[in-house]
C-alpha positions, 0 to 999 in steps of 0.5 A: 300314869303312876298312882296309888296302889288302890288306883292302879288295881282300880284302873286293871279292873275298870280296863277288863270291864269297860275296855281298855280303848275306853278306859284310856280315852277317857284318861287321856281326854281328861283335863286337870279338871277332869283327872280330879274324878277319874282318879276318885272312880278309878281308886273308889270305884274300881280300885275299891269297891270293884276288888272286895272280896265276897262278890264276884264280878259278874254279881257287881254287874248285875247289881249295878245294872239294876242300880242304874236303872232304878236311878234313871241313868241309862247312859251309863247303863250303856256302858255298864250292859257291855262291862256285864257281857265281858263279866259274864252275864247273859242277855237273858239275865240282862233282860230278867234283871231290867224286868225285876227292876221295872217292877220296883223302880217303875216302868218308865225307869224299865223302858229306858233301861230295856231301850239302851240295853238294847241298844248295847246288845245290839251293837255287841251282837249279843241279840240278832237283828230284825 
């Protein structure tokens, strides 16, 4: 897939974070209906905001784990715990961060968020089994 400049630094970092095997399948399942928002995440999201200088990736991850969870999205928070362990971030930080925002955003927002945190953390191996 040829694109934009910004798309193509887009599509590196969105492949670092969330994996490659992810990334691509969500590329080559896409429609042409579809393609309209991989294009728009990869350049905006990742090709953009993803490669600004000023914070580094491992901040961005955090970040967005807290966003997620204030907006009740823990489908995407999913995805997003497994792209801050690539980055870096800690099952302890994960846990203070979804505790921070529990407290802001609510404690069923929290519960999601810890529920599917958890979820990933298992199945990464990041936290033992009981």
């Amino acid at each position: 897939m040829k694109g934009s400049e910004q798309f193509n630094k887009g599509l590196e970092v969105r492949r670092a974070v969330l994996g490659a095997d992810y990334v691509d399948g969500s590329l080559a399942k896409a429609d042409d209906f579809m393609m309209a928002f991989q294009e728009i995440t990869t350049e905006w999201c990742w090709g953009y905001a993803w490669t600004r200088p000023g914070l580094e990736r491992k901040t961005r991850s955090m970040l967005n784990l807290a966003m997620l969870t204030a907006l009740g999205k823990p489908a995407e928070l999913k995805l997003h715990v497994k792209g801050a362990l690539a980055n870096g971030v800690s099952v302890e930080e994960i846990k203070e961060i979804l505790l921070h925002a529990a407290v802001y955003c609510g404690i069923p927002a929290g519960l999601d968020a810890f529920k599917a945190a958890h979820e990933v953390l298992l199945a990464e191996g990041a936290i033992p089994k009981k």
